[in-house]
LUMZA-171908 format. One record per atom (N, C-alpha, C): atom name; x, y, z. Coordinates in Angstrom, 2 decimals, always signed. Atoms other than C-alpha are relative to their C-alpha. Layout:
<pts>
   at         x         y         z
   CA         X         Y         Z
...
</pts>
This chain:
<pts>
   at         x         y         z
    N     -0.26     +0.49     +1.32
   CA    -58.86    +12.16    +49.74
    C     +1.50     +0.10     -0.28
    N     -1.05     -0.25     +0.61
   CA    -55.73    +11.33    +48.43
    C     +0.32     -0.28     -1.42
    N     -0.32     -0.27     +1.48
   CA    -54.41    +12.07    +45.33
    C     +1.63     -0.60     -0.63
    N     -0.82     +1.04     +0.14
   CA    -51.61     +9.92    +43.56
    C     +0.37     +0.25     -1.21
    N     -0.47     -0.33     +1.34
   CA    -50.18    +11.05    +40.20
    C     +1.07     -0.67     -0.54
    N     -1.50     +0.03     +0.51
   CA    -47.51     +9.10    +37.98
    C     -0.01     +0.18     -1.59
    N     +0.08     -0.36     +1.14
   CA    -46.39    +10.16    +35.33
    C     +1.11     -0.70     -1.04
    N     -1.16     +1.12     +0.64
   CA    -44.56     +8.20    +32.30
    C     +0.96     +0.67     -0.49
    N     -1.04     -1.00     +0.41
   CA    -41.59    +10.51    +31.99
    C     +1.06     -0.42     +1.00
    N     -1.33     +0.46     -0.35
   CA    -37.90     +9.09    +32.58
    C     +0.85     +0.70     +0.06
    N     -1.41     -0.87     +0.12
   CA    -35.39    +11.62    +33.15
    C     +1.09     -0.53     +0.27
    N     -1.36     +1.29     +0.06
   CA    -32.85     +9.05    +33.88
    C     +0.09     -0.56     -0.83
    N     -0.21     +0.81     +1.71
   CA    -33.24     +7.30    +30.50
    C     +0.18     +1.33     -0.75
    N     -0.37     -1.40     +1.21
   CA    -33.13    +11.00    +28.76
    C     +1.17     -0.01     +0.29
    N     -1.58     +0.24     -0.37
   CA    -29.72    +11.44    +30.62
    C     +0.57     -0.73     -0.20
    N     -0.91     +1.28     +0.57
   CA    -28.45     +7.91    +29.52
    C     -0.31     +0.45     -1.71
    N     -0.16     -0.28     +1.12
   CA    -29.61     +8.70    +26.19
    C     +0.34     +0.78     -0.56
    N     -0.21     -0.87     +0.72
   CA    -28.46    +11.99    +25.30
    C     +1.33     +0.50     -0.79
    N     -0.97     +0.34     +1.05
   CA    -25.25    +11.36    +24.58
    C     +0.14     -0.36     -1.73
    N     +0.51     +0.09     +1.10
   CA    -26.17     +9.44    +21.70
    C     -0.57     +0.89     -1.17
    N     +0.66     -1.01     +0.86
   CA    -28.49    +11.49    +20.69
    C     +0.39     +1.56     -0.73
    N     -1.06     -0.81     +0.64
   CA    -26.27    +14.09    +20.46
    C     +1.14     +0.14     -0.77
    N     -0.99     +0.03     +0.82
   CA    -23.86    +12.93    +18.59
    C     +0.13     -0.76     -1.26
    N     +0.90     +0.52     +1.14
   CA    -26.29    +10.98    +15.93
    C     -0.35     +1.65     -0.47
    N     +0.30     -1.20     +0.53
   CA    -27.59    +14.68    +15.89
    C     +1.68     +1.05     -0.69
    N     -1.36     -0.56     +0.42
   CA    -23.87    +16.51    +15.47
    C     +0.10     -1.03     -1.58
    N     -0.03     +0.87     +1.74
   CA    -23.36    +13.61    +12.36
    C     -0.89     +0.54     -0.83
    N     +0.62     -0.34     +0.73
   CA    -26.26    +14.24    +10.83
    C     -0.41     +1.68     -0.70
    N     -0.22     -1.63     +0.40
   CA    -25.58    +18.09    +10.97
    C     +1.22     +0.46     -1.02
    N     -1.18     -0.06     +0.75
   CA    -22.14    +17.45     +9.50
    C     +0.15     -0.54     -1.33
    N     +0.32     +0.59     +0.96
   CA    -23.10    +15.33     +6.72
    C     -1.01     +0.86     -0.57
    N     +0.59     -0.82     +0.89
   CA    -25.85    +17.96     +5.68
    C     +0.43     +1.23     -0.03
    N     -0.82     -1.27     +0.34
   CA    -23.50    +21.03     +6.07
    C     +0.75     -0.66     -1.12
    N     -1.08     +0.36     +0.87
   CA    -21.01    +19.36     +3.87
    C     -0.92     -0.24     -1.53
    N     +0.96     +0.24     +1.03
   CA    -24.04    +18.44     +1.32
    C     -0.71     +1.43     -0.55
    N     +0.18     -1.48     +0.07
   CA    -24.87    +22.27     +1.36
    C     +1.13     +1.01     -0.56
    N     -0.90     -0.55     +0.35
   CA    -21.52    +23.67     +1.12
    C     +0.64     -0.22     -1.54
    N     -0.39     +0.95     +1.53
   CA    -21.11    +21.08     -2.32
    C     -1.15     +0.79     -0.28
    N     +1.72     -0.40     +0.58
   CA    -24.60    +22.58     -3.27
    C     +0.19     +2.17     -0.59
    N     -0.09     -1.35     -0.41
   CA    -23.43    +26.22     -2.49
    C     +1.22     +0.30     -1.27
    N     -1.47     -0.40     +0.68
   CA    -19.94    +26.33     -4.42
    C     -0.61     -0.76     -1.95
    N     +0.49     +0.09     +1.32
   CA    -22.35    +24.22     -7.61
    C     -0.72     +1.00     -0.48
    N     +0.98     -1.10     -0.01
   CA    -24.64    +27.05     -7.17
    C     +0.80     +1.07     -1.02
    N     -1.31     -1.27     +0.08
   CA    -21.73    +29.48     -8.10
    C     -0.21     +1.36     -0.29
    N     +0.07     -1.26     +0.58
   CA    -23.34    +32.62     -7.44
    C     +0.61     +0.95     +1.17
    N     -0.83     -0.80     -0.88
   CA    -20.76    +34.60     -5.87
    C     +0.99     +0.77     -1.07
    N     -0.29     -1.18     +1.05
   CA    -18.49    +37.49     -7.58
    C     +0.64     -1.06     -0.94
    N     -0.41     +1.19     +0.61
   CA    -17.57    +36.67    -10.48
    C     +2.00     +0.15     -0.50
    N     -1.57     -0.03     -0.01
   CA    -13.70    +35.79    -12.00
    C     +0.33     +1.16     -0.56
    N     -0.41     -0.57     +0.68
   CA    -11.50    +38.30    -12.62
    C     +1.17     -0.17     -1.20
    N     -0.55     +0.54     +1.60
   CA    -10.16    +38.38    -16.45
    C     +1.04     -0.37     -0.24
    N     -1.62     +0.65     +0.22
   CA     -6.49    +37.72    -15.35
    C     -0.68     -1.49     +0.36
    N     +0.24     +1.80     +0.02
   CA     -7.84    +34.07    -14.11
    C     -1.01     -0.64     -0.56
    N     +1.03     +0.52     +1.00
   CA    -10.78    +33.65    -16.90
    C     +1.62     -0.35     -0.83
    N     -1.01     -0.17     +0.49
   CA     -7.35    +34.40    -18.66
    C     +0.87     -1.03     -0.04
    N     -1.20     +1.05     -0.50
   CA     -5.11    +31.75    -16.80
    C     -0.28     -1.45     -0.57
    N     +1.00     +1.37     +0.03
   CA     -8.23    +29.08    -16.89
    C     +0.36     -0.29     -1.98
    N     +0.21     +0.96     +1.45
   CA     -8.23    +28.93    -20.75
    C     +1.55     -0.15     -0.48
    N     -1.21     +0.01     +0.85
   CA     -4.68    +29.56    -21.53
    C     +0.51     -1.83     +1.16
    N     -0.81     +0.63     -0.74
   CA     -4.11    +26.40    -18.90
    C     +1.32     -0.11     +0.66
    N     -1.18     -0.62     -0.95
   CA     -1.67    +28.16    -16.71
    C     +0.68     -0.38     +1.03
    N     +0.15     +0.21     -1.58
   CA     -2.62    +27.10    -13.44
    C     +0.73     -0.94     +0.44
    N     -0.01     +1.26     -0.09
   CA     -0.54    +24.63    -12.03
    C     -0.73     -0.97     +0.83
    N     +1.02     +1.03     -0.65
   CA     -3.05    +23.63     -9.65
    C     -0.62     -0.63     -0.79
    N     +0.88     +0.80     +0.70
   CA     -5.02    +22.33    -12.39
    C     +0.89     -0.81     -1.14
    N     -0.89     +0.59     +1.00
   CA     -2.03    +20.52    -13.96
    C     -0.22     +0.63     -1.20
    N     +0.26     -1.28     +0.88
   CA     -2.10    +23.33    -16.18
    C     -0.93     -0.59     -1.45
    N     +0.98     +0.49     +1.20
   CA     -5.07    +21.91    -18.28
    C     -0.99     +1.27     +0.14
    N     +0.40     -0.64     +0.46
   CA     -7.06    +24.49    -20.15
    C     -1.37     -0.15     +0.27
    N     +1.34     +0.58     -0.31
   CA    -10.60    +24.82    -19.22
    C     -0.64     +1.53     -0.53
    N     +0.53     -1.24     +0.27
   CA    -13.64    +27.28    -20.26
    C     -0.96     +0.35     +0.81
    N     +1.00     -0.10     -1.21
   CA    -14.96    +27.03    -16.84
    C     +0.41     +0.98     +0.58
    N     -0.54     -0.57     -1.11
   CA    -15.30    +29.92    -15.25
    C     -1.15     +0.88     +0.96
    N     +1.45     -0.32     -1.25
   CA    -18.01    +29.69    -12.39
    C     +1.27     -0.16     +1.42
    N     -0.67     +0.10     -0.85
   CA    -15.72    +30.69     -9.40
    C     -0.33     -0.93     +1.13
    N     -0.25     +1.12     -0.93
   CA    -14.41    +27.84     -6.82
    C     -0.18     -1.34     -0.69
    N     +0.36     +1.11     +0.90
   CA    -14.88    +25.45     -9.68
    C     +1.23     -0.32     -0.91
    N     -1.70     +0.14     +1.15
   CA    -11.28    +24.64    -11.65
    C     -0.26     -1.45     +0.05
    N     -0.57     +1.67     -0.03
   CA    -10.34    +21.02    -10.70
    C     -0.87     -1.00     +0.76
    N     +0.83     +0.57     -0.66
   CA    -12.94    +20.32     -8.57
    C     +0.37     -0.61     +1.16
    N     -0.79     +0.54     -1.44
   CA    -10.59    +19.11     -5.46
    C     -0.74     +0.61     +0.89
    N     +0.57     -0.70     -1.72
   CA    -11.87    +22.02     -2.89
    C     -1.88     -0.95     -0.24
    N     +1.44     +0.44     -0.06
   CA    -15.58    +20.81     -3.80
    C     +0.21     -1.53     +0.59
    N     -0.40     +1.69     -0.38
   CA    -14.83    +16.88     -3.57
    C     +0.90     -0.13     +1.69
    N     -0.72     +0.07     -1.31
   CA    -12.39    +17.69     -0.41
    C     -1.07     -0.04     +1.53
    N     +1.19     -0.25     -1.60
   CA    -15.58    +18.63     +2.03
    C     -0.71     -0.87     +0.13
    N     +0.46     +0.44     -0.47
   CA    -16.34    +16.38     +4.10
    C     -0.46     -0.45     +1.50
    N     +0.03     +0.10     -1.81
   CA    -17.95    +15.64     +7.77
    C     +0.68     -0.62     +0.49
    N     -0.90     +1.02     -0.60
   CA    -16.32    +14.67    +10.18
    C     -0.71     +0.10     +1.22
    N     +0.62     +0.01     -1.58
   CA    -17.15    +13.98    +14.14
    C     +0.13     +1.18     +0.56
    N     +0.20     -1.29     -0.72
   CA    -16.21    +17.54    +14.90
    C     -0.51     +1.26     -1.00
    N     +1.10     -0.58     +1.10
   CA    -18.30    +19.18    +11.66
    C     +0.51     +0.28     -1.00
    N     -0.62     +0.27     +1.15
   CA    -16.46    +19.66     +8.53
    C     +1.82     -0.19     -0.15
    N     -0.95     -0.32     +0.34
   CA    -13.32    +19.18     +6.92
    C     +0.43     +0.45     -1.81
    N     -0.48     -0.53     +1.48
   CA    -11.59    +20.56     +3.57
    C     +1.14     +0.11     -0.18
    N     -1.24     -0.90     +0.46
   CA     -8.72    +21.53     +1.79
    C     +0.78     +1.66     +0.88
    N     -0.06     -1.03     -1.12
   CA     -6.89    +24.20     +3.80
    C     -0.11     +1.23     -0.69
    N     +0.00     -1.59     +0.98
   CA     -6.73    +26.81     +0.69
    C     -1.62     +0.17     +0.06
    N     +1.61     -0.53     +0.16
   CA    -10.93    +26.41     +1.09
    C     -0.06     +1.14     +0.84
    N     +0.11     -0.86     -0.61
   CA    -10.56    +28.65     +4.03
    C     +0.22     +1.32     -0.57
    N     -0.79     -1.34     +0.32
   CA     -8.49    +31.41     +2.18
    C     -1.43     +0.49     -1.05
    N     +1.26     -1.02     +0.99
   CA    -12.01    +31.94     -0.05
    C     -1.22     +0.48     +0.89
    N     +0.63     -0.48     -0.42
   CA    -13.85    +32.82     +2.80
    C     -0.36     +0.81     +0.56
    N     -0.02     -1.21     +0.24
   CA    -12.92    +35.92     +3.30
    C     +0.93     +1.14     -0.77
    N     -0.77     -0.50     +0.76
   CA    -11.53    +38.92     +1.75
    C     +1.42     +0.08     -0.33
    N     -1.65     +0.03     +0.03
   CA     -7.54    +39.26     +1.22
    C     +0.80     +0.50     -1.04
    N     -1.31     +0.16     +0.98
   CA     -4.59    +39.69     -0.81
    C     +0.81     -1.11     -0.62
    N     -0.78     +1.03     +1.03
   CA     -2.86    +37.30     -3.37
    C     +1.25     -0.30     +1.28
    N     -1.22     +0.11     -0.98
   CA     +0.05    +35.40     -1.22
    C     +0.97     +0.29     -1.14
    N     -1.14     +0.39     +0.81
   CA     +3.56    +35.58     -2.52
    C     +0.25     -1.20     -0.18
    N     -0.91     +1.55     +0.19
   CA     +4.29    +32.26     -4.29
    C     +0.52     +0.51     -1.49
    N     -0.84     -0.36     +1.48
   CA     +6.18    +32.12     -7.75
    C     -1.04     -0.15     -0.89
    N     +1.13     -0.19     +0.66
   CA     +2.68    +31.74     -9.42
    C     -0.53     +1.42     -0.30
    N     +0.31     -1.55     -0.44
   CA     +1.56    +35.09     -8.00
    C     +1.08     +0.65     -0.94
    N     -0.91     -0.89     +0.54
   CA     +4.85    +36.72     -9.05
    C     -0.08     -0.16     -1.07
    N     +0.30     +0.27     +1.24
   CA     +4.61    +34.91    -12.67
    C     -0.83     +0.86     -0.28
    N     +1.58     -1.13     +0.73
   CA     +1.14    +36.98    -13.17
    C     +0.15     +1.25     +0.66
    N     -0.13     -1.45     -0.53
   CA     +2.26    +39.71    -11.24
    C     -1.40     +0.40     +0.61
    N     +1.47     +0.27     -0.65
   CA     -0.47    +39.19     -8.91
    C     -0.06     +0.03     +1.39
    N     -0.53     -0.19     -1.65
   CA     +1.14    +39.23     -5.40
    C     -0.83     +1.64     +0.49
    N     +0.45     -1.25     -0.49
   CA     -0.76    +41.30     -3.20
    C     -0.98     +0.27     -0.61
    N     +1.53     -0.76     +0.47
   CA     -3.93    +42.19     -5.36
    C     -1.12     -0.89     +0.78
    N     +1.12     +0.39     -0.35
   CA     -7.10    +41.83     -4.10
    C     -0.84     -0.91     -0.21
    N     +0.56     +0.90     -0.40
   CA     -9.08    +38.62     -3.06
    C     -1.17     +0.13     +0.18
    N     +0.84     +0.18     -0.22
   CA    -12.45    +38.85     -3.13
    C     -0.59     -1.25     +0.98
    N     +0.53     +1.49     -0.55
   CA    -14.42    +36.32     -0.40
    C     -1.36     -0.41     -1.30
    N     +1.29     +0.71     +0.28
   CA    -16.60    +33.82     -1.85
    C     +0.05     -0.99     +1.00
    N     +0.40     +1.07     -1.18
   CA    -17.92    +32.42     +1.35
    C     -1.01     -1.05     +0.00
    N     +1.19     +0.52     +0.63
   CA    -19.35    +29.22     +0.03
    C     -1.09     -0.77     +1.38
    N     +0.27     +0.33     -1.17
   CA    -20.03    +28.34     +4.24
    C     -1.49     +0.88     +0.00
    N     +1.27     -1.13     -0.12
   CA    -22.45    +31.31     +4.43
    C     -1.31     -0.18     -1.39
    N     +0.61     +0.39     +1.36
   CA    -24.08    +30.24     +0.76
    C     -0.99     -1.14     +1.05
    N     -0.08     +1.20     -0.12
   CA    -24.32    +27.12     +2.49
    C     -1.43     +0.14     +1.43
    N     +0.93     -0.62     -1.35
   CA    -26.15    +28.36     +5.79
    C     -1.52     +0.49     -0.51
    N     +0.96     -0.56     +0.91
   CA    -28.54    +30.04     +3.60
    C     -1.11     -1.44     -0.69
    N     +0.47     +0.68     +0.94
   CA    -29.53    +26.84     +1.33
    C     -0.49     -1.37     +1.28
    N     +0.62     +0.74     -0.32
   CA    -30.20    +24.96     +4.43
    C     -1.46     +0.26     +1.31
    N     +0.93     -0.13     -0.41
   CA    -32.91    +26.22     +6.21
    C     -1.11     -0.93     +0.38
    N     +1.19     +1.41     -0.12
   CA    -35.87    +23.58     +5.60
    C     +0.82     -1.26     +0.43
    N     -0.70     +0.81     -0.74
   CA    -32.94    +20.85     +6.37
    C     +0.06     +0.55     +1.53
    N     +0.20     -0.16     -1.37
   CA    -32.23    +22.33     +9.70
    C     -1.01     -0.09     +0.49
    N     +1.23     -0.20     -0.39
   CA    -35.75    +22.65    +10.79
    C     -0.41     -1.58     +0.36
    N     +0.43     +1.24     -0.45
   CA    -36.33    +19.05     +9.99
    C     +0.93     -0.61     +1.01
    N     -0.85     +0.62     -0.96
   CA    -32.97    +17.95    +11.76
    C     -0.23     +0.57     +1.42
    N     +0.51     -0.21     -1.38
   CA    -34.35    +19.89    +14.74
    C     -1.05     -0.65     +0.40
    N     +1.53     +0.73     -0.19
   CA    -37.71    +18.29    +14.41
    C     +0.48     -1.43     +0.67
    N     -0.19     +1.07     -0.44
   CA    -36.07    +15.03    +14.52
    C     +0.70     -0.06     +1.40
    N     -0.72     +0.22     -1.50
   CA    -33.85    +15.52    +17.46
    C     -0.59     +0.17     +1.20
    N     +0.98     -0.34     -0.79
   CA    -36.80    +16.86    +19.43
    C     -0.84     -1.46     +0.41
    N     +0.67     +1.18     -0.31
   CA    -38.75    +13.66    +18.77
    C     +1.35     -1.09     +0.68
    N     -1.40     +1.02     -0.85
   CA    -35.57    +11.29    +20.05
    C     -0.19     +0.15     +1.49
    N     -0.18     -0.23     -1.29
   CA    -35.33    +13.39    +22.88
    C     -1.47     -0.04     +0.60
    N     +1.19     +0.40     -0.65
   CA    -39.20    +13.08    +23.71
    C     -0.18     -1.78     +0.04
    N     -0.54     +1.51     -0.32
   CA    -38.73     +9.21    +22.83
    C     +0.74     -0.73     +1.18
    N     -0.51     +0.46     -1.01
   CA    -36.30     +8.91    +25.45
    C     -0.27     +0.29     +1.00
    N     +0.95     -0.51     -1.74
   CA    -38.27    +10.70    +28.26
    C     -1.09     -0.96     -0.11
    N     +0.81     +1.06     +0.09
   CA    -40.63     +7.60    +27.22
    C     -1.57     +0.86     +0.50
    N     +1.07     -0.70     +0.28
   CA    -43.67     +9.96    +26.64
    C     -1.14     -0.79     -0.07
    N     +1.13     +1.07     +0.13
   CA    -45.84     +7.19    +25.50
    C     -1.02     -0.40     +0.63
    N     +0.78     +0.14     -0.62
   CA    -46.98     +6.23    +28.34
    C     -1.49     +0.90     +0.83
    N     +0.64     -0.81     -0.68
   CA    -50.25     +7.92    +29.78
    C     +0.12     +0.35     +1.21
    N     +0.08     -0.41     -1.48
   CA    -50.92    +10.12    +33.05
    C     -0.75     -0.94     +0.79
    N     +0.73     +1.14     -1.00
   CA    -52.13     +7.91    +35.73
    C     -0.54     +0.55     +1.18
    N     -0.06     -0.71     -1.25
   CA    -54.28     +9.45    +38.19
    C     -0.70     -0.96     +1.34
    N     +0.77     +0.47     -1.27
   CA    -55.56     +8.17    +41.37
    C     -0.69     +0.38     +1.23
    N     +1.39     -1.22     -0.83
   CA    -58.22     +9.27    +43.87
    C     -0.10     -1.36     +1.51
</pts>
């Protein structure tokens, strides 16, 4: 008796396709980090301001915020630039470069702002709105794994049944 098995599984079409697929998957990871990280910094529950810059915000001090007066004060929220700045890109986000400086702890830099408030050097709290962000996507990831799973079974052309022969 001989026995004769084929099976409908392409590993040469998975290998032509995975490129793709990997880099439909990378997009679609970068476009829902960046939709998370906006989600994370609206959220705004991270420490909260201290009373010299509740202080700054209403007296409209700031010149980042073209020193307009505001009574907002849910931290990473002033002008709304770092929020609006994040966006994907082909190698996974981009932002404003001061977004980085809130993601972890530090010291005030010296600029003539700082020195104005006599603020150089005090303590920086992080609000890491990346890690917020990691957090709030959970059920997204899961599905974006789900989907990339099915692609990649799509392209091993699964479909087809086992074929046996006797």
């Amino acid at each position: 008796m001989k026995l004769e098995i084929r099976v409908g599984v392409d590993f040469g079409k998975l290998a032509n396709e995975m490129p793709k697929i990997l880099e439909n998957h990378t997009s679609r990871i970068a476009v829902s980090s960046a939709e998370r990280a906006k989600n994370a910094i609206d959220s705004g529950k991270f420490a909260p301001l201290k009373d010299s810059t509740r202080e700054i915000r209403e007296k409209g001090q700031s010149p980042a915020s073209d020193r307009t007066a505001t009574n907002s004060f849910k931290p990473l929220v002033h002008t709304g630039r770092l929020r609006d700045s994040i966006k994907p890109t082909k190698d996974g986000l981009s932002m404003k470069g001061y977004g980085a400086v809130h993601l972890e702890d530090g010291k005030t830099a010296n600029s003539s702002f700082a020195r104005r408030f006599n603020m150089v050097g005090t303590r920086r709290v992080a609000r890491n709105f990346l890690d917020q962000a990691i957090i709030l996507g959970d059920k997204d990831t899961t599905k974006l794994t789900k989907t990339l799973i099915k692609k990649m079974r799509n392209a091993l052309n699964l479909k087809s049944p086992l074929v046996l022969k006797t």
